[in-house]
BAPA-963679 format. One record per atom (N, C-alpha, C): atom name; residue number from 1; residue in one letter; x, z, y. Coordinates in nm, 2 decimals. Layout:
N
a:k:r:x:z:y
CA:NUM:a:X:Z:Y;
...
! end
This chain:
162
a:k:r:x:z:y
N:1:x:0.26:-1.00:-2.09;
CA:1:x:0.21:-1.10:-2.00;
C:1:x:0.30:-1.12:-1.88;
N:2:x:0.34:-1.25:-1.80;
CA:2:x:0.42:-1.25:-1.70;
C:2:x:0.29:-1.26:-1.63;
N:3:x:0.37:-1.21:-1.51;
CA:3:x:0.32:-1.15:-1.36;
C:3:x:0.17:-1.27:-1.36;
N:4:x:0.05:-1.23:-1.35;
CA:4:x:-0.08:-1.33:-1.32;
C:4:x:-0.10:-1.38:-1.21;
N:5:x:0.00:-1.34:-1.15;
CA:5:x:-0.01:-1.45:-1.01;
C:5:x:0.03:-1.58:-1.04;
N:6:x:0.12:-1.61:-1.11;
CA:6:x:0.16:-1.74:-1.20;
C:6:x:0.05:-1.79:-1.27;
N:7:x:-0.01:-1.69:-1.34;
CA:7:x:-0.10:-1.80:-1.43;
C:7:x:-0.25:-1.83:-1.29;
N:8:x:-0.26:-1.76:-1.22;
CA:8:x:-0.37:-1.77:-1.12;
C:8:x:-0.38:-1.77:-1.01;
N:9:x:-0.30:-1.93:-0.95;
CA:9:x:-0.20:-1.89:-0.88;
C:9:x:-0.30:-1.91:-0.68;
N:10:x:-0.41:-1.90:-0.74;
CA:10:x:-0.51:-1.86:-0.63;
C:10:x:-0.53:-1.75:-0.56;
N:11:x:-0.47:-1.65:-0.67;
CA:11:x:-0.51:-1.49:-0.68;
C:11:x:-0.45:-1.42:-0.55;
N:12:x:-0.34:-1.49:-0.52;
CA:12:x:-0.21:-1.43:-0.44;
C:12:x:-0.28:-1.45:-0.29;
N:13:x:-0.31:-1.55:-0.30;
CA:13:x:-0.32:-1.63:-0.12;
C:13:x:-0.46:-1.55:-0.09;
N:14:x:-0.53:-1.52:-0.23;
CA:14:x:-0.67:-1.44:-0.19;
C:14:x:-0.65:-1.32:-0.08;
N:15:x:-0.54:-1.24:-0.23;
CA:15:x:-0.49:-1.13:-0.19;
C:15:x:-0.43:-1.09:-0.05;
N:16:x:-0.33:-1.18:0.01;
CA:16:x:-0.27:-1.16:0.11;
C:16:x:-0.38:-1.19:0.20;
N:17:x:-0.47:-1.28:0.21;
CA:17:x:-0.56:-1.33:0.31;
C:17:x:-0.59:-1.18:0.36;
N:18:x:-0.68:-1.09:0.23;
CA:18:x:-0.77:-0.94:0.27;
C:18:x:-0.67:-0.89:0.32;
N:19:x:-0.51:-0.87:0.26;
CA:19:x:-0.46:-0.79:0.37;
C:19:x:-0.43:-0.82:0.50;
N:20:x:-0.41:-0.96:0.49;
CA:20:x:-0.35:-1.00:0.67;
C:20:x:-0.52:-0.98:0.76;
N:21:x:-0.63:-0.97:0.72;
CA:21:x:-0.74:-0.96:0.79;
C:21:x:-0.71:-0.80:0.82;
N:22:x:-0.67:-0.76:0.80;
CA:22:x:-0.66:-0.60:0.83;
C:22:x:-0.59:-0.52:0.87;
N:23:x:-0.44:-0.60:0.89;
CA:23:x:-0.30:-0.54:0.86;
C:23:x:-0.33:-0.55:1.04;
N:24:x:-0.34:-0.60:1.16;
CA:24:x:-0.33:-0.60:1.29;
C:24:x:-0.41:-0.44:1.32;
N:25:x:-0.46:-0.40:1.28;
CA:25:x:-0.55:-0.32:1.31;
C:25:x:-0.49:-0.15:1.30;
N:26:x:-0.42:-0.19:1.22;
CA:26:x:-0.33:-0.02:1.22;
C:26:x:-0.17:-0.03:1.26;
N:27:x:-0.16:0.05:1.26;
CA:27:x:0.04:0.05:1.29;
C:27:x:0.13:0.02:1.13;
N:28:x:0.22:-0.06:1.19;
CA:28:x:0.32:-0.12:1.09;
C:28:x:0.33:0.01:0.96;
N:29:x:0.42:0.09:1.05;
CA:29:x:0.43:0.22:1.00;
C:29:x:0.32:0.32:0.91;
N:30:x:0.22:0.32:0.96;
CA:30:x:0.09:0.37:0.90;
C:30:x:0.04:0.26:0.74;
N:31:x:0.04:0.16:0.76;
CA:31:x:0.02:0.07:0.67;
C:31:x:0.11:0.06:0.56;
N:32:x:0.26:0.07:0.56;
CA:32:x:0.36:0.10:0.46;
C:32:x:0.39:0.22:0.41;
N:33:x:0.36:0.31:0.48;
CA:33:x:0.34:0.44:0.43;
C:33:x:0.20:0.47:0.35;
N:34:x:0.08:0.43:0.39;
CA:34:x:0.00:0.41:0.28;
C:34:x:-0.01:0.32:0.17;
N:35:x:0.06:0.19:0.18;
CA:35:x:0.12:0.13:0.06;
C:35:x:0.20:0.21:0.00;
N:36:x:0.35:0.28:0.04;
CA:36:x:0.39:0.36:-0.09;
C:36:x:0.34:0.46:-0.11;
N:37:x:0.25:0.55:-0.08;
CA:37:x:0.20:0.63:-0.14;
C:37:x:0.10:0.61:-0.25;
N:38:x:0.03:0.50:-0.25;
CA:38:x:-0.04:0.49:-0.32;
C:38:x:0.01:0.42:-0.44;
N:39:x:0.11:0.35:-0.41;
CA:39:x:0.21:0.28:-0.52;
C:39:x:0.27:0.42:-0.55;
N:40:x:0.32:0.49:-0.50;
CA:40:x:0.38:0.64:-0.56;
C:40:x:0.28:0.73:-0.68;
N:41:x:0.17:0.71:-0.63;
CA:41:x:0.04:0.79:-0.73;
C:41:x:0.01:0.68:-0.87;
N:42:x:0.02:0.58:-0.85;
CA:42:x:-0.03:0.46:-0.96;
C:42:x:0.08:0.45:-1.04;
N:43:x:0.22:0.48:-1.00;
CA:43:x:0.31:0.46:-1.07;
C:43:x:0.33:0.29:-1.06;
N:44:x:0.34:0.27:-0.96;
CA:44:x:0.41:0.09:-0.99;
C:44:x:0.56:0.06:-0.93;
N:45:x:0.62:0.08:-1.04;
CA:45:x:0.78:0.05:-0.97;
C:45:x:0.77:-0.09:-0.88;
N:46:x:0.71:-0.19:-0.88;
CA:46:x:0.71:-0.27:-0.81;
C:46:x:0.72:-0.22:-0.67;
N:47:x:0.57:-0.21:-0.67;
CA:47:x:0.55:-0.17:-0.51;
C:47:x:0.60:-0.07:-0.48;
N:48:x:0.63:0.05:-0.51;
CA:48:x:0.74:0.13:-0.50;
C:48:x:0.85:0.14:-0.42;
N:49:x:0.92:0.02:-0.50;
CA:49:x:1.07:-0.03:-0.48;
C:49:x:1.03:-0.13:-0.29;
N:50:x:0.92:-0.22:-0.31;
CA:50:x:0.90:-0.31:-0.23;
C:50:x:0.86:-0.25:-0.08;
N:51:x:0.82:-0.15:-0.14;
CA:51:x:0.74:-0.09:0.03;
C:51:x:0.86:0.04:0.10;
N:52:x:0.91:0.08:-0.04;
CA:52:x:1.04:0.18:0.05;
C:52:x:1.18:0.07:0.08;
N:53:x:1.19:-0.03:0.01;
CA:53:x:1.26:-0.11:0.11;
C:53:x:1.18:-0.17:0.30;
N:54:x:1.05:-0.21:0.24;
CA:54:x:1.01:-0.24:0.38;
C:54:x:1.02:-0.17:0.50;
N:55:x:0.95:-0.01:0.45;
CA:55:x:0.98:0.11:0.59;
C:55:x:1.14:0.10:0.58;
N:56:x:1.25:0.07:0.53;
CA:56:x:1.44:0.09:0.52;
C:56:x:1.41:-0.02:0.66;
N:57:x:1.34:-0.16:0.61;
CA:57:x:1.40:-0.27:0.65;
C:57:x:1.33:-0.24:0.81;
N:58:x:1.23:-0.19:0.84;
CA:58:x:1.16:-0.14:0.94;
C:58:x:1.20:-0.03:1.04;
N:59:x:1.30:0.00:0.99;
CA:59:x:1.43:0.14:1.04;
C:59:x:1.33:0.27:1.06;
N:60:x:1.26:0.29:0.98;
CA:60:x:1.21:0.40:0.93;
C:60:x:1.31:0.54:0.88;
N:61:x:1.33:0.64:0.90;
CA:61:x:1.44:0.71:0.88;
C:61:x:1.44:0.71:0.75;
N:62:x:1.54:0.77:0.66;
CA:62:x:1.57:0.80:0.50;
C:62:x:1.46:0.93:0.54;
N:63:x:1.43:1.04:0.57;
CA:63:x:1.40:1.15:0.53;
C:63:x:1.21:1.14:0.55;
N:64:x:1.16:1.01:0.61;
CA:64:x:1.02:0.95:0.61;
C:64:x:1.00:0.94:0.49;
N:65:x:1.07:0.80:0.48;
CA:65:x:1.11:0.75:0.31;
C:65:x:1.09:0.85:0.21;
N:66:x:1.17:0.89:0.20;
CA:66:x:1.19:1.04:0.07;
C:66:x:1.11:1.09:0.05;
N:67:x:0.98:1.16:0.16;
CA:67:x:0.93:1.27:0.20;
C:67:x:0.78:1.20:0.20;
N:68:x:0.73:1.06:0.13;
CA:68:x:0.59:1.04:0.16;
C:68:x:0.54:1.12:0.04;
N:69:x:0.59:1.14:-0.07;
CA:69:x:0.50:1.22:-0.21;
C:69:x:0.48:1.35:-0.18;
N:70:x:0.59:1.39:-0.06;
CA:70:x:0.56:1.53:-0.02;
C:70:x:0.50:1.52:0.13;
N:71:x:0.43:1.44:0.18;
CA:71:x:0.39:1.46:0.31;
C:71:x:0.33:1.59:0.36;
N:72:x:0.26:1.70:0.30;
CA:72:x:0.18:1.78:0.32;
C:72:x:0.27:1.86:0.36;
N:73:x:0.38:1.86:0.34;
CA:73:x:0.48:1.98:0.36;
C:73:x:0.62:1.94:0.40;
N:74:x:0.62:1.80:0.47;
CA:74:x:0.72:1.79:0.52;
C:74:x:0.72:1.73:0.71;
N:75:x:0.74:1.75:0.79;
CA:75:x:0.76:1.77:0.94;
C:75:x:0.76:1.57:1.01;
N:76:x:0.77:1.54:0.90;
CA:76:x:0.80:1.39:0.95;
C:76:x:0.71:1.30:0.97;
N:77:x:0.58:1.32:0.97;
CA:77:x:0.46:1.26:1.00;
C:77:x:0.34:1.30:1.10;
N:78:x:0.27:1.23:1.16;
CA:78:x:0.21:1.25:1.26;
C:78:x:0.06:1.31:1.23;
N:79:x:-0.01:1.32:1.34;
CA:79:x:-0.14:1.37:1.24;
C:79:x:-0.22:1.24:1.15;
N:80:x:-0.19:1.15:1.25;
CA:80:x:-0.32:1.07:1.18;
C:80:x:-0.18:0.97:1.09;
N:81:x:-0.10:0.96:1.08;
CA:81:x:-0.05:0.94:0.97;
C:81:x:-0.06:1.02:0.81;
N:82:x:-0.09:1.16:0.86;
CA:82:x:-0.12:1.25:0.75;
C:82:x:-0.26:1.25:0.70;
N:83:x:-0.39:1.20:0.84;
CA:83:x:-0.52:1.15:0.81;
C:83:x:-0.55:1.03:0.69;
N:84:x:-0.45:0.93:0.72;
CA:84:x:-0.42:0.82:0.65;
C:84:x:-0.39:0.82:0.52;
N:85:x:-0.28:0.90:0.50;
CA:85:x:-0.21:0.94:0.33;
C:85:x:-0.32:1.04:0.27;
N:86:x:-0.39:1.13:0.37;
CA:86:x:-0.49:1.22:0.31;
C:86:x:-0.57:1.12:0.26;
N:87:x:-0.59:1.02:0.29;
CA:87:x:-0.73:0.94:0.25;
C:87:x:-0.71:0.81:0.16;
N:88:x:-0.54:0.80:0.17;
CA:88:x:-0.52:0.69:0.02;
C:88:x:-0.53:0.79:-0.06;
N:89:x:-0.48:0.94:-0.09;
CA:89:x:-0.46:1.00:-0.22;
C:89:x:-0.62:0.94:-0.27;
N:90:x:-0.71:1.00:-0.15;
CA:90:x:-0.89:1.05:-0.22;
C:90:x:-0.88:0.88:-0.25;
N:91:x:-0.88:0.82:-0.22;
CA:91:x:-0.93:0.65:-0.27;
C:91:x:-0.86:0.60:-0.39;
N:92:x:-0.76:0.65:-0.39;
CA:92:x:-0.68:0.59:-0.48;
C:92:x:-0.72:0.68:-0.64;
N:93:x:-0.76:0.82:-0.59;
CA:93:x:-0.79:0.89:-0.71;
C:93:x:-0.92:0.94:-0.73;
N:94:x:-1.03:0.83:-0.74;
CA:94:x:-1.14:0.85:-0.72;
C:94:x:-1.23:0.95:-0.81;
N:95:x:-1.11:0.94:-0.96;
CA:95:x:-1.22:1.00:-1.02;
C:95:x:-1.19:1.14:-1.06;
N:96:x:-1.12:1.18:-0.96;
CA:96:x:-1.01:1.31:-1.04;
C:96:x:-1.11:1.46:-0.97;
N:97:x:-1.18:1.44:-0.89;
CA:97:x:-1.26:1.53:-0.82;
C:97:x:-1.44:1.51:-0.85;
N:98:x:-1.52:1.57:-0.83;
CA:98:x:-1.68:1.48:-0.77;
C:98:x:-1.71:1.48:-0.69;
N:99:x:-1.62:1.49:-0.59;
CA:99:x:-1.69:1.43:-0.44;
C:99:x:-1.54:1.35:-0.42;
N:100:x:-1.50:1.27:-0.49;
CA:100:x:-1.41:1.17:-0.44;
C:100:x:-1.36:1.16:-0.28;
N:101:x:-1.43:1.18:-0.18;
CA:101:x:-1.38:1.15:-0.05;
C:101:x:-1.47:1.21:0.02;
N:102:x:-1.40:1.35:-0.01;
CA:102:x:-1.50:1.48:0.10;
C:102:x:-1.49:1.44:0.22;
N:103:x:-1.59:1.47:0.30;
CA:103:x:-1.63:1.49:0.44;
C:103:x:-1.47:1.54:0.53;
N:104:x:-1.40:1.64:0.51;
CA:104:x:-1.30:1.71:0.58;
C:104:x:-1.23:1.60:0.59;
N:105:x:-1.16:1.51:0.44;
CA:105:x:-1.09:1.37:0.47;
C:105:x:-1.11:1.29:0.55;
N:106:x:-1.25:1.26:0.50;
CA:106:x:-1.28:1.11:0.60;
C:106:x:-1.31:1.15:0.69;
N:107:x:-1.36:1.25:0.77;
CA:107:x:-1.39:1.30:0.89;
C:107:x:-1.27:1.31:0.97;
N:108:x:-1.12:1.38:0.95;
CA:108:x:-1.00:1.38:0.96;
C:108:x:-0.93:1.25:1.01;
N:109:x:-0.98:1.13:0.90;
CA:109:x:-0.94:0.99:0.94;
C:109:x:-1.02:0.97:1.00;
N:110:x:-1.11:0.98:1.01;
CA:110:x:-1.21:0.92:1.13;
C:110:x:-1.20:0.94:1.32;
N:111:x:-1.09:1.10:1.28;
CA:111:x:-1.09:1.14:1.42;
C:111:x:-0.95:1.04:1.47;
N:112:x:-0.94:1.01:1.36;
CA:112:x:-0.73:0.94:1.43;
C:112:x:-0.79:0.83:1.46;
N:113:x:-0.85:0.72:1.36;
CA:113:x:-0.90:0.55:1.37;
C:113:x:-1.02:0.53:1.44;
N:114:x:-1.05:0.44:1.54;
CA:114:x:-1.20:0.42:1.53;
C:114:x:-1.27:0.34:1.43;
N:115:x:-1.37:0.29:1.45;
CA:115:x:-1.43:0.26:1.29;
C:115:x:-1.37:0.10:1.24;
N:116:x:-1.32:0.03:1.36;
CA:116:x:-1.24:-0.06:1.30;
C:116:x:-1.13:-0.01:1.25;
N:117:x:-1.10:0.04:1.29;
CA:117:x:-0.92:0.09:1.24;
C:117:x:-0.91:0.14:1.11;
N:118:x:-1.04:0.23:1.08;
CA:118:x:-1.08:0.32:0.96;
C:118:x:-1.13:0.23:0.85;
N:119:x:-1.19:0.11:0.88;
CA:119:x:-1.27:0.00:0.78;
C:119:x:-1.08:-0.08:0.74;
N:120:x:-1.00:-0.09:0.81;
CA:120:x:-0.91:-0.18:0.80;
C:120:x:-0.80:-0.09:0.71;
N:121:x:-0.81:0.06:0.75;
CA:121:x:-0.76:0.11:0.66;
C:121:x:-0.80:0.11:0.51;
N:122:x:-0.93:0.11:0.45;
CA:122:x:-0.97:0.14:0.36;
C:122:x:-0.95:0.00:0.31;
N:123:x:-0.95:-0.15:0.38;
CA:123:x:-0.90:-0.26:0.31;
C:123:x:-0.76:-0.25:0.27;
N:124:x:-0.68:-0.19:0.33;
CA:124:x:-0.52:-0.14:0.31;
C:124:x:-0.51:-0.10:0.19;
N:125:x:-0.58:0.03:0.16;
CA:125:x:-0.59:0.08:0.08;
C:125:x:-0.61:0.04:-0.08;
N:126:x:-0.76:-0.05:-0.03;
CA:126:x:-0.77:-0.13:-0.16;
C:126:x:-0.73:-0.22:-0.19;
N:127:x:-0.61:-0.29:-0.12;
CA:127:x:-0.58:-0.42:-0.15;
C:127:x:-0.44:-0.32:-0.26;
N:128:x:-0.39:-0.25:-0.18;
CA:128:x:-0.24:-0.15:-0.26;
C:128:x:-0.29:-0.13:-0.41;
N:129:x:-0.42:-0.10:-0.44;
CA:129:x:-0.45:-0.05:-0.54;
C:129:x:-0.47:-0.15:-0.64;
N:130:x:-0.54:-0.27:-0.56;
CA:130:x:-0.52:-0.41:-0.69;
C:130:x:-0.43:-0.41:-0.71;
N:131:x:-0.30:-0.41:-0.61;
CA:131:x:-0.15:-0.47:-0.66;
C:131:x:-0.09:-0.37:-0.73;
N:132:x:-0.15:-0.27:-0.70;
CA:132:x:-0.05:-0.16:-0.84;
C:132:x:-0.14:-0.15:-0.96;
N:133:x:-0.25:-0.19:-0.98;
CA:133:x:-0.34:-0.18:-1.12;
C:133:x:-0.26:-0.34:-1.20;
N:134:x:-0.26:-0.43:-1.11;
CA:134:x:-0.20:-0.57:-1.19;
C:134:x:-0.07:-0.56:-1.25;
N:135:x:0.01:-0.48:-1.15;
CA:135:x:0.18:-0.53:-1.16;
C:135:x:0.18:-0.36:-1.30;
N:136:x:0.15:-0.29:-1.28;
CA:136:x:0.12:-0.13:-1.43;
C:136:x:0.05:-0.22:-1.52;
N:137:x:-0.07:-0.28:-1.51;
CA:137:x:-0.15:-0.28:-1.66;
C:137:x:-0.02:-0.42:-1.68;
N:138:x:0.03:-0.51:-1.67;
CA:138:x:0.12:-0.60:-1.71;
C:138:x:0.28:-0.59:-1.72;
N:139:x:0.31:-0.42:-1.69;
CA:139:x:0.43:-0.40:-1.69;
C:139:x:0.56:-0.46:-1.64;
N:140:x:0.51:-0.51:-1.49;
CA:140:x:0.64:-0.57:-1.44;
C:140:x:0.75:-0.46:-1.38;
N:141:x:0.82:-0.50:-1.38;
CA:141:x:0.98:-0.44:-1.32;
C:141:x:0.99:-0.43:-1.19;
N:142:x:1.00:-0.31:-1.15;
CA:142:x:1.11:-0.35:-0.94;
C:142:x:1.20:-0.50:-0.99;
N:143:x:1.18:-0.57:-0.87;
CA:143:x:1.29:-0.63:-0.87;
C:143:x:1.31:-0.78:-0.96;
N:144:x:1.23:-0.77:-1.05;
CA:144:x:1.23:-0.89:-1.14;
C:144:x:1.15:-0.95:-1.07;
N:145:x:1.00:-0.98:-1.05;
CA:145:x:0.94:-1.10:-0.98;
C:145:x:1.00:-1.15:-0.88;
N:146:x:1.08:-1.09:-0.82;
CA:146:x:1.14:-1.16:-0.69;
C:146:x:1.22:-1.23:-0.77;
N:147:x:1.28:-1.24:-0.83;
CA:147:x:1.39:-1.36:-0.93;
C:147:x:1.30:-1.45:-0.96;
N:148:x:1.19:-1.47:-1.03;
CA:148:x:1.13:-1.55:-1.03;
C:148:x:1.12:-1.66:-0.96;
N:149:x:1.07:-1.77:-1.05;
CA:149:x:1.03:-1.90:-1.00;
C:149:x:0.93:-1.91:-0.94;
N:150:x:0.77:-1.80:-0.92;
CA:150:x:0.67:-1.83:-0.87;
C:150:x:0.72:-1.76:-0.76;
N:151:x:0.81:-1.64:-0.74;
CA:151:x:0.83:-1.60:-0.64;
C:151:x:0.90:-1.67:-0.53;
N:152:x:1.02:-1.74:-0.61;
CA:152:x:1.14:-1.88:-0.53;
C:152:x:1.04:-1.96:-0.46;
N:153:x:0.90:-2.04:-0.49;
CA:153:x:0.79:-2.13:-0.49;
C:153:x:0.72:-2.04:-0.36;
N:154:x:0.68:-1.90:-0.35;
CA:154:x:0.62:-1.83:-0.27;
C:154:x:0.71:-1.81:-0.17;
N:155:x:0.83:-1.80:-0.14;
CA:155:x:0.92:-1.72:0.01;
C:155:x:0.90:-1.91:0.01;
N:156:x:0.93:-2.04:-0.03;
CA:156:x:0.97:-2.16:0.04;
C:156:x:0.82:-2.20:0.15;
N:157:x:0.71:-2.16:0.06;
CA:157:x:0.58:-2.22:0.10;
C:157:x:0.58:-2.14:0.26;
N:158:x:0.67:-2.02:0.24;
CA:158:x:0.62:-1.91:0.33;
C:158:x:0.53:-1.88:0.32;
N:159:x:0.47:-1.82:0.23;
CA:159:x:0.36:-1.75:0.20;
C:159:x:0.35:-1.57:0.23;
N:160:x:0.52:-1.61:0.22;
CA:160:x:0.55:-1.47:0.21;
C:160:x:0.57:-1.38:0.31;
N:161:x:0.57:-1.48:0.43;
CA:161:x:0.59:-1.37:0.55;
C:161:x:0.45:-1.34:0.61;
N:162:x:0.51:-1.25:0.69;
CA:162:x:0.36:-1.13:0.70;
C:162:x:0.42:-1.06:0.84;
! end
């Protein structure tokens, strides 16, 4: 199947809408770092590729970059950055435990965000996880949809900036 934002081409502007409702509310930094980690856990070369270029294009250091699969053990994140990744893993892997999103997590995130910050996170969260369940179950490529014609159609409209 090519990319279903083409065939549904409503789907995209939905999509960006939930994130731009939410994206003011946390730090640049905090927000792309839980985009790739959660694209890192789903396995979506897409977003993968798209979000460790963003923190590059963001002058994020190389050793941020490198070091989000290993946050827990690496020196380069803050606390409530590490509240934040603690709490895409539990969202993103809901079913891998039975208490999906213990108390210690979300209590952790709770101490960094206030409850808007924390609601805006969890939209973050879940918007990353639609776009990595669409672009995996359809097998797209880093790097190919941007070649694209729906993509050429999306940067002109400006749809694309953010």
């Amino acid at each position: 199947m090519k990319n279903l934002i083409g065939l549904i081409p409503d789907a995209l502007p939905a999509l960006l809408a939930l994130n731009k409702a939410s994206e003011n509310a946390l730090p640049a930094a905090t927000r792309q770092l839980v985009h790739l980690r959660a694209s890192q856990i789903n396995g979506c070369s897409v977003c993968v590729d798209m979000h460790a270029r963003e923190l590059k294009h963001s002058k994020e250091s190389d050793e941020r970059i490198f070091a989000v699969a290993a946050w827990r053990d690496a020196p380069y994140f803050t606390d409530a950055e590490r509240a934040a990744l603690a709490l895409t893993e539990a969202v993103t892997r809901l079913s891998d435990r039975p208490d999906p999103v213990p108390d210690e997590i979300w209590n952790e995130a709770a101490r960094h965000f206030d409850e808007h910050a924390l609601a805006a996170l969890l939209l973050q969260i879940s918007v990353i996880n639609v776009f990595n369940r669409i672009n995996v179950a359809t097998r797209q490529v880093a790097g190919e949809w941007a070649k694209s014609e729906e993509a050429e159609k999306y940067v002109k409209t400006g749809a694309g900036a953010r």
